[in-house]
C-alpha positions in Angstrom: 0.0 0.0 0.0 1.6 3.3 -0.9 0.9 6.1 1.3 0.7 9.6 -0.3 3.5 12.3 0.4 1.3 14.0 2.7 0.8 11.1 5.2 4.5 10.6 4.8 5.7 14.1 5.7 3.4 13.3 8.5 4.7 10.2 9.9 8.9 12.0 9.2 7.4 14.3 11.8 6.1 12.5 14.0 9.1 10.3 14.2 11.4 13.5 14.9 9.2 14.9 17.5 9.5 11.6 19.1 13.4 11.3 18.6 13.5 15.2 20.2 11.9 14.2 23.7 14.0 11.3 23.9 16.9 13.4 23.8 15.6 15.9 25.9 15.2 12.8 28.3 18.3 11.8 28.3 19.8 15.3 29.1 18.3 15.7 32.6 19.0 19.2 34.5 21.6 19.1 37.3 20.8 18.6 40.6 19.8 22.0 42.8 22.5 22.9 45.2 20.9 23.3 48.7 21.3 26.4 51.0 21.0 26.1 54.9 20.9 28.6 57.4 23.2 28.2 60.1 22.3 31.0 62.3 19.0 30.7 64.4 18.8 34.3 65.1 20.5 37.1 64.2 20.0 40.6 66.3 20.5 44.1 65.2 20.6 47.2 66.8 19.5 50.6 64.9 21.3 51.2 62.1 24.0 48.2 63.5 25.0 45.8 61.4 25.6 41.8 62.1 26.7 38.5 60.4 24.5 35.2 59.4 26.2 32.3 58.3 24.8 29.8 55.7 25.9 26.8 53.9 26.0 25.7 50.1 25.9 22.1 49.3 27.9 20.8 47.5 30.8 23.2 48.8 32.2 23.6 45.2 28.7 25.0 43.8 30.0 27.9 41.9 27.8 31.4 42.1 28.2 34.8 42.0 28.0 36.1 45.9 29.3 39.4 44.9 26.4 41.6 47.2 27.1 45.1 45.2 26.2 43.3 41.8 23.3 43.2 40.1 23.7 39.5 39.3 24.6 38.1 43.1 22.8 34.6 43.2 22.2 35.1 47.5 19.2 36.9 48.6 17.3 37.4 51.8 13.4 37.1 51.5 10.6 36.5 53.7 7.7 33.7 54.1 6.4 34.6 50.3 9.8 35.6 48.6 9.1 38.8 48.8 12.2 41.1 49.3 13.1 42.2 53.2 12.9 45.6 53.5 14.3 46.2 56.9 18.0 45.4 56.7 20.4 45.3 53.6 22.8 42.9 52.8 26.2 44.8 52.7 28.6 42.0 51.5 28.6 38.2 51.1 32.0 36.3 51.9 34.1 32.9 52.4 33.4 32.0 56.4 37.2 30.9 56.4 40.1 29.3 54.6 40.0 25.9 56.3 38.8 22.4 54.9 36.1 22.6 57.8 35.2 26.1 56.6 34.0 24.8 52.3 31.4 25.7 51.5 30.3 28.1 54.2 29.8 31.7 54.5 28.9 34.7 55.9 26.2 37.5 55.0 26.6 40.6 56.6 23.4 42.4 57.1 22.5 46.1 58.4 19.1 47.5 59.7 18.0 50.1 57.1 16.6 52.1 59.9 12.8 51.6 59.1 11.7 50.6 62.3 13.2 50.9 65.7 12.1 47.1 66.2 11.1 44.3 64.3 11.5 40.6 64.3 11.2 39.1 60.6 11.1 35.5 59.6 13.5 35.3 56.7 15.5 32.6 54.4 18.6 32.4 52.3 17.6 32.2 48.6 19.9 30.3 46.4 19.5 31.1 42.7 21.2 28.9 40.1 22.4 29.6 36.3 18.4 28.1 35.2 17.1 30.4 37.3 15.7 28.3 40.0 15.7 28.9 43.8 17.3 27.1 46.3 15.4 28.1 49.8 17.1 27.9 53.5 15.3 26.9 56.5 13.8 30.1 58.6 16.3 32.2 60.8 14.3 35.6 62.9 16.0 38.8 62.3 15.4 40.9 64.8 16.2 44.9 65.7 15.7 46.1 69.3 17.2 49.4 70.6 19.3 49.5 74.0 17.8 50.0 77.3 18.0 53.5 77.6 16.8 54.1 74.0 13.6 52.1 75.2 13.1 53.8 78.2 13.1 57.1 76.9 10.7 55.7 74.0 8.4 54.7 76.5 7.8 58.1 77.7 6.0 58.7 75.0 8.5 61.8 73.1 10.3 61.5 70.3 14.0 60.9 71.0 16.9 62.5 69.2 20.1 60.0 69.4 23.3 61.8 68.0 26.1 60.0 67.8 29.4 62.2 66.7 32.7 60.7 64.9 34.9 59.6 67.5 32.4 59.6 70.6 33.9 63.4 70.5 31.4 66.0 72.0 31.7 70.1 71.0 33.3 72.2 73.6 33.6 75.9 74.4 35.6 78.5 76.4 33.8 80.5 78.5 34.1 84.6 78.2 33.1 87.8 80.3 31.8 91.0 79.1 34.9 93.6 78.4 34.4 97.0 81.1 31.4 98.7 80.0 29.4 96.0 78.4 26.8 93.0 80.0 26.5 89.7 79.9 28.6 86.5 79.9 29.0 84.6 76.5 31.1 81.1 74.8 33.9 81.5 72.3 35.8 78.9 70.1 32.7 76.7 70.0 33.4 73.6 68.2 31.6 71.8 65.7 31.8 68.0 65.6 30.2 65.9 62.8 28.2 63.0 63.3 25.1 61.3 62.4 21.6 61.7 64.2 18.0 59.6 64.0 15.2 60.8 65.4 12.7 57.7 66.8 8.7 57.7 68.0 7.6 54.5 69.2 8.7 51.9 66.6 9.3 54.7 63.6 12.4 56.1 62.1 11.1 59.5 62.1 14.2 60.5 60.2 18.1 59.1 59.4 20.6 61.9 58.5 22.9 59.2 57.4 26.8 59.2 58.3 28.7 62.9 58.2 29.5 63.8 54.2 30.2 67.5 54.2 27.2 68.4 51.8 25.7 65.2 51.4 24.6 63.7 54.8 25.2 63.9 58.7 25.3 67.1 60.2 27.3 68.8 63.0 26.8 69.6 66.6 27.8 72.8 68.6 27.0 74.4 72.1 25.3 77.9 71.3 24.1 80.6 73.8 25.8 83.0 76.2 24.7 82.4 79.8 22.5 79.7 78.8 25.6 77.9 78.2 27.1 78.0 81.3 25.2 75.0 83.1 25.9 71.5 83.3 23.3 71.0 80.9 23.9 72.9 77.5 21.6 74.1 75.0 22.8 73.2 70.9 22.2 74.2 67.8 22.6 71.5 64.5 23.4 71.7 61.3 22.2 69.2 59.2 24.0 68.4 55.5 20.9 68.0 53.9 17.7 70.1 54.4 14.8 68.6 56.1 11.5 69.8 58.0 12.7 67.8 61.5 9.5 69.0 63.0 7.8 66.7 59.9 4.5 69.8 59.2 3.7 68.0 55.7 5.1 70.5 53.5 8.7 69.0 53.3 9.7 71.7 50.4 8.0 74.9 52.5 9.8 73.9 55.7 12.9 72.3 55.0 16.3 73.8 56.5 19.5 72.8 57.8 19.6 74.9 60.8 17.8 73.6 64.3 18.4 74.3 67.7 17.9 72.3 70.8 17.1 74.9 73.7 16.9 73.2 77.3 13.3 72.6 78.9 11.7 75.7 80.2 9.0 74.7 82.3 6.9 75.8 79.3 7.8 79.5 78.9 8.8 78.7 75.0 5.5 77.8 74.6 3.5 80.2 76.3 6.2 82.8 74.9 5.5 81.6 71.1 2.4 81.5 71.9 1.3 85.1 72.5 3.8 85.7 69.9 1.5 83.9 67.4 -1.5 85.7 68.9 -0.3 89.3 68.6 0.6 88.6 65.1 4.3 88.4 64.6 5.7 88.0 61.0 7.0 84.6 62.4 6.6 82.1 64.7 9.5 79.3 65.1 8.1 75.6 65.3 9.1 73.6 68.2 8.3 70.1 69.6 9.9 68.3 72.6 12.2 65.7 72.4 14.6 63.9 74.7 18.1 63.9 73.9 20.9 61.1 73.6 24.5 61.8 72.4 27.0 58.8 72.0 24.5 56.7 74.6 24.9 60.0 77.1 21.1 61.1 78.2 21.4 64.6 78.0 17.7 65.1 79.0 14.4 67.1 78.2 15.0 69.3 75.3 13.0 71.5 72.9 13.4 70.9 69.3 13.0 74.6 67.5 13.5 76.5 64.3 16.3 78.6 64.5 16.3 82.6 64.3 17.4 82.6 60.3 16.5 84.3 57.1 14.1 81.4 55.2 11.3 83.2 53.3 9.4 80.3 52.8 9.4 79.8 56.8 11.1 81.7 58.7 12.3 85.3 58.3 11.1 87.0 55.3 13.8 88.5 53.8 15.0 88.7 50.4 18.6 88.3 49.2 19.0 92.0 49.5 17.5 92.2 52.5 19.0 92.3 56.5 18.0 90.5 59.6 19.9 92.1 62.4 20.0 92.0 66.2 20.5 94.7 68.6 22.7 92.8 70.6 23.8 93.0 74.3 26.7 90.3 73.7 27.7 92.2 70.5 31.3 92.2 72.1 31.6 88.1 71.2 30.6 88.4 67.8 32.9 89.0 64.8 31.1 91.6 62.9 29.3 94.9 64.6 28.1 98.0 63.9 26.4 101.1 66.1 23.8 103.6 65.8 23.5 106.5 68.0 21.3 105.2 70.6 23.1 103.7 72.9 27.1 103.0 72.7 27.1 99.9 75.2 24.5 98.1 72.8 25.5 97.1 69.2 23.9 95.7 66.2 25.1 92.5 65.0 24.2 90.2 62.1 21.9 87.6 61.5 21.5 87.8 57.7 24.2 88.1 55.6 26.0 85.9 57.9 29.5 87.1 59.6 31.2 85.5 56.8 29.7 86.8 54.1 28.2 90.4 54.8 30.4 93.1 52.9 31.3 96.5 53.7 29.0 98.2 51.3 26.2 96.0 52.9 27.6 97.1 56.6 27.6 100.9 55.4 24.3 100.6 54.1 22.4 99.3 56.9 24.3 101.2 59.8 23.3 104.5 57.3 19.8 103.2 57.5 19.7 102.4 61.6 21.1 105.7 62.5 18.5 107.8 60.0 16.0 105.2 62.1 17.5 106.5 65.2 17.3 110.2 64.2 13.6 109.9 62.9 12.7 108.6 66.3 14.2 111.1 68.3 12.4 113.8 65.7 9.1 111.9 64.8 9.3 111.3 61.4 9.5 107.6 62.1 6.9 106.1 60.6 9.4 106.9 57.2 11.8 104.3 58.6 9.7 101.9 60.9 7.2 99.2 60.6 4.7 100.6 63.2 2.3 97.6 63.5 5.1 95.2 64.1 6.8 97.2 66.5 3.6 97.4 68.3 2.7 94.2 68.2 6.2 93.0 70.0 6.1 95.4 72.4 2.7 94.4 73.3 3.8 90.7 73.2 5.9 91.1 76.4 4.1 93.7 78.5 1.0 90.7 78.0 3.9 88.1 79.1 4.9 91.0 81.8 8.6 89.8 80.8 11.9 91.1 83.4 14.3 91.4 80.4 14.9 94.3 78.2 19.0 94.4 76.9 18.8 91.0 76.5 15.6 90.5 75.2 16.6 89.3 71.7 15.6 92.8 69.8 15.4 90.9 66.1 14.8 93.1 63.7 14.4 93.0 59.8 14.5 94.8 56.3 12.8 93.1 53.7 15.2 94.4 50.8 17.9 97.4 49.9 15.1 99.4 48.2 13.8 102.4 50.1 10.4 101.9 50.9 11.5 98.8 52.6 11.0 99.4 56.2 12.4 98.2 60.0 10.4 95.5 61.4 10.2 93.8 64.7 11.1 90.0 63.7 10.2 87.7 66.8 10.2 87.3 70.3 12.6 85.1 71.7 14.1 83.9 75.0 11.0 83.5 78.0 13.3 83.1 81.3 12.2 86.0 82.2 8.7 86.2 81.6 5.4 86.4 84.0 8.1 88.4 86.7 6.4 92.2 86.3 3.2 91.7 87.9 0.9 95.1 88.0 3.6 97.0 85.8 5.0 97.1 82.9 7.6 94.9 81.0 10.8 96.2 81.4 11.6 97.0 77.8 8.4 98.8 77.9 10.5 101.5 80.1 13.9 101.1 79.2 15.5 104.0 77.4 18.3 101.4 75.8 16.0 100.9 73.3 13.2 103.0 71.4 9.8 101.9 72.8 9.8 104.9 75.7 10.8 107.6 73.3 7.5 105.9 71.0 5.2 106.1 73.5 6.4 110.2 74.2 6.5 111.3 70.6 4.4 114.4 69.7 4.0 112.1 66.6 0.8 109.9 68.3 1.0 107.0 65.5 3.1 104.7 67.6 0.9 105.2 70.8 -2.3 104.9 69.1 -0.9 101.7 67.3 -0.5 100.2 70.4 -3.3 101.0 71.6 -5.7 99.4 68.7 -3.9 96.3 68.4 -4.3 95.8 72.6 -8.2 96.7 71.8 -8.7 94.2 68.4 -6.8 91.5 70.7 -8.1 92.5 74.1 -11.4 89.8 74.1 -9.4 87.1 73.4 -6.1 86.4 73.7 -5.3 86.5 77.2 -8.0 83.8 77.2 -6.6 82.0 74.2 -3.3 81.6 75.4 -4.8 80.3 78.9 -6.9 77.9 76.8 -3.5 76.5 74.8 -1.8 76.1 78.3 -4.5 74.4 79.9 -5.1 72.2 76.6 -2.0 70.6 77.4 -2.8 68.7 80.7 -3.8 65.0 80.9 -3.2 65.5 77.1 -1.0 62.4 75.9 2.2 65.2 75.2 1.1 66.3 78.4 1.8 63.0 80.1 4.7 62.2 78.0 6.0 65.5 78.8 5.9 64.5 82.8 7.1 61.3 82.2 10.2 62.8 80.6 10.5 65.8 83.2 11.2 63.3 85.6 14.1 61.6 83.8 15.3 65.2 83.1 15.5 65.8 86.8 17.0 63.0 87.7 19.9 63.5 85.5 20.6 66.7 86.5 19.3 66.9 90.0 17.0 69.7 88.7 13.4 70.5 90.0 11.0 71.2 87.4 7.5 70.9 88.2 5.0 69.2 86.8 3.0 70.1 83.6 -0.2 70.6 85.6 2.1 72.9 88.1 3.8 75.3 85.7 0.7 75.5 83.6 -1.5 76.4 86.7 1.2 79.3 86.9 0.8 80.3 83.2 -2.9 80.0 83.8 -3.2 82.9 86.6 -0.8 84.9 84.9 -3.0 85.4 81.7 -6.5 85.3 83.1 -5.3 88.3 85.5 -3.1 89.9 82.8 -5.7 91.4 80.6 -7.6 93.1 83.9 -4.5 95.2 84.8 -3.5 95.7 80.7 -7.0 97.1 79.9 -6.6 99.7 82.8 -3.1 100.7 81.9 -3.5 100.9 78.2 -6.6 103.0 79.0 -4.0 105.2 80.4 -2.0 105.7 76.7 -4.9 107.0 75.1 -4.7 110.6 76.8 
């Protein structure tokens, strides 16, 4: 019988389609090498790094353990395969040289600083050159923080750990005022680099990785003048990289290097920023508490805050042409000064252009610009030179706070731009100590002739006066009982409570005696709601 082409083409095929799978058959795929964990557990602290050790049988598998390559064979994964996202594998390599050693090795892993704790199930993955996995046993991988770290966690704060390269901490030299000046004040404050994480409960609230001039880390000094005489010292931090530490949700708007760590104040920041808010300030600085570690020292109760700096996104308005200045008590212990004609043992120093960089022109310029400030003053022609509102509105600030201070009352001051219809304007208020000590009287700077305010309130020129007056009478309804309200808001509040828990540990460590939160804001509390009583019959006073 003779079969047509066709059914023989047919049949060839069939026949080679058969002959393919036998060879395929015969040419098996190698055995899969096998991976085992030899570690049960391996423990990390934050941002530590720590070995695991696994096997490979047979020993003389060869595959590419190179960690830094995109084609290493070794991988870490969890239950699913799905990638571990808490810790990073920084290198793979040979456990040892010796015949007992083949075939094992060692992976060195390092918390990524997601989480302040975890414990994850994970397993060695094995991948050969056909692309199939090899899977270890389980091994936990776990992070948990120190003792300390924990203990300051459990307050319930964020907590700031700084740890500087070398364990070195910044130091000063302590200064007095030269005959004729006031004050005390640091010199030769050193900066050390380092690295700082800030943690909440089991977050990372922020990493500023390890100190790369420009890149990442940031540096630590002591800052202040008396403040810095204590045991306990207040700092300031500059971070590589900007970023909003205070974390507002707007990370473009409020990112900057610059932050300061003021010591704990029994809450007179916060009352203090908080009438400065109310009165309506250009600017208020941010601030949240923290507690404070450097190189596993507790340092104590501190409070976070935005620093006194030209940002005009957030902070200072002031253009590139512009000045932010200080009329400065410790002016002798800055670098670069100028004078007015107001009062020779008080000088103006800079806060933007920085020492550094401020030229002689821009010097020139600004004293030129103070001392026709001064003049118009003393002559009455100063609503030319001077924001009125705002200098109204700070003055106003502290006689509501009935605050002792007046040279060293941080007089911050600034000028938008170069261009002459740029005026002088009262920045912020700053620095509390001395705040709720004038009772039935006026703040001091309300009085003192150092400054401008009395020779304001005397001018045949009434704008300044009458200012006052109107902004004390728009605000007089409410804000002695707002800023009562936001003290009061803060007991058995959960900061409130953390806040206590931490103001214990605070005095522990330096065998200090801060009161309680319900304490110093029952003191806050009678100082506002009898404040606006005694300010209503004293401002009456200013209208004649």
């Amino acid at each position: 019988m003779r079969l047509s082409g066709r059914l023989i083409l047919a049949a060839l095929a069939l026949l080679a389609g058969s002959c393919s799978k036998t060879t395929e058959e015969e040419e098996p795929l190698p055995s899969m090498a096998t991976v085992r964990a030899l570690s049960d557990r391996v423990t990390l602290s934050p941002g530590g790094q720590a070995y695991a050790e696994f096997s490979v049988t047979p020993f003389e598998t060869q595959f590419n353990y190179d960690a830094g390559s995109e084609d290493c064979d070794i991988s870490v994964v969890g239950q699913s395969g799905e990638p571990i996202k808490e810790f990073q594998i920084v290198k793979i390599e040979p456990a040892g040289s010796s015949y007992e050693d083949h075939g094992k090795y060692k992976i060195l892993l390092k918390d990524a600083l997601t989480k302040f704790s975890y414990s994850q199930q994970c397993f060695i993955a094995l991948k050969d050159d056909y692309g199939r996995i090899s899977k270890s046993g389980g091994f936990i991988v776990s992070c948990e923080g120190d003792e300390l770290t924990r203990t300051l966690l459990a307050t319930g704060l964020p907590l700031i750990r700084i740890d500087t390269d070398g364990g070195f901490e910044p130091t000063c030299e302590y200064v007095a005022h030269p005959p004729g000046c006031n004050g005390a004040g640091i010199k030769n404050a050193t900066k050390v680099p380092g690295s700082m994480i800030m943690l909440a409960g089991e977050s990372i609230l922020y990493s500023s990785g390890p100190y790369v001039k420009d890149e990442s880390g940031m540096t630590l000094r002591i800052r202040g003048n008396t403040s810095a005489y204590p045991a306990k010292k207040p700092f300031k931090i500059k971070l590589q990289k900007k970023k909003d530490l205070l974390r507002r949700g707007d990370e473009d708007k409020y990112k900057d290097k610059d932050w300061l760590l003021l010591c704990y104040d029994d809450l007179r920041s916060r009352a203090g920023w908080k009438v400065n808010q109310l009165v309506g300030l250009q600017w208020t600085p941010g601030f949240e508490y923290v507690n404070l570690v450097i190189n596993g020292d507790y340092k104590g109760l501190y409070i976070l805050a935005e620093s006194v700096k030209r940002n005009e996104k957030c902070r200072l308005k002031v253009s590139q042409s512009g000045y932010a200045i200080e009329y400065d008590a410790y002016w002798w212990n800055e670098n670069v000064t100028f004078t007015g004609d107001w009062n020779y043992s008080m000088q103006y120093t800079f806060k933007y252009p920085e020492d550094d960089e401020v030229t002689d022109s821009q010097i020139g310029y600004i004293k030129d610009f103070i001392i026709k400030t001064e003049s118009a003053i003393r002559s009455g022609d100063y609503d030319k030179y001077i924001d009125v509102p705002s200098f109204a509105r700070w003055l106003l600030g502290h006689d509501i706070l009935g605050s002792l201070d007046c040279a060293g009352s941080n007089y911050f001051m600034t000028k938008y731009d170069s261009n002459s219809d740029s005026k002088l304007m009262m920045a912020n208020m700053w620095d509390f100590d001395g705040i709720y000590q004038m009772k039935d009287t006026w703040a001091n700077t309300h009085i003192w002739r150092g400054f401008y305010y009395p020779a304001l309130l005397e001018s045949g020129n009434r704008l300044f006066r009458d200012t006052y007056v109107e902004v004390w009478q728009s605000l007089s309804g409410s804000l002695c009982k707002n800023a009562s309200a936001y003290m009061k808001s803060l007991v058995n509040s959960e900061e409130g409570r953390a806040l206590d828990a931490s103001i214990a540990l605070d005095n522990k460590r330096w065998k200090a005696g801060h009161p309680s939160v319900a304490t110093s804001v029952e003191l806050s509390r009678q100082w506002f709601d009898t404040r606006g009583g005694w300010l209503n019959n004293a401002i009456a006073g200013l209208k004649n």
